[in-house]
C-alpha positions, 0 to 999 in steps of 0.5 A: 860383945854386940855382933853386928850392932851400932849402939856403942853405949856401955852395958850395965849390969848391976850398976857396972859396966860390962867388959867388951871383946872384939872375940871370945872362944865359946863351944869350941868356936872362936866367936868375933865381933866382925861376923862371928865366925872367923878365919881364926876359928877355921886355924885353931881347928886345923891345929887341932886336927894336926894335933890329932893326926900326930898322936896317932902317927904311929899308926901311919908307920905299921905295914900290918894295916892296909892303906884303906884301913889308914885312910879309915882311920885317919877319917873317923879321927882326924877328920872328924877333929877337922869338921867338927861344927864346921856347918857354922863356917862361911866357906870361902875359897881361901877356907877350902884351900886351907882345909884341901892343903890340910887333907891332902897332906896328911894323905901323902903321909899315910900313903908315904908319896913325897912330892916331887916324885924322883924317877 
């Protein structure tokens, strides 16, 4: 893949052209023709920390641990699921909200406040 380039001539190597993507997953990260780095790659890493928070769901349940020790918990292992290599990502407010909608509700979860609050 050619990332921010016009020369559209095959590549060769060996006498044998080279397939070309328009994206590929390299360490992690969902690299695409476009800018490299993509929305796609921000969605498969809120999966991925979903993913996280769900197999320590558990935790969430037991009234033994504090909710400062929750929140500790669900910082050093779903967020840094969330965050991992994110300094690569272009922020845009679409990306934040995304990751704020994320966050916030998995902070409800562990807090146990449904919205909308009935009084």
């Amino acid at each position: 893949m050619r990332i921010r380039n016009y020369n559209n001539q095959p590549l060769l190597l060996n006498d044998q052209s080279i397939e070309q993507v328009t994206e590929f997953p390299y360490l992690g990260n969902i690299i695409s023709k476009d800018n490299g780095f993509t929305d796609k790659d921000v969605a498969v890493r809120i999966k991925k920390a979903r993913g996280a928070f769900g197999m320590i769901n558990k935790v969430w349940r037991y009234t033994m641990y504090s909710n400062n020790t929750n929140l500790r918990i669900f910082i050093t292992n779903v967020m840094s699921v969330l965050l991992y290599d994110c300094e690569n990502w272009g922020l845009t407010k679409t990306i934040i909200h995304l990751l704020q909608v994320l966050v916030n509700t998995c902070i409800r979860t562990i807090l146990n406040i449904f919205w909308p609050v009935q009084i």
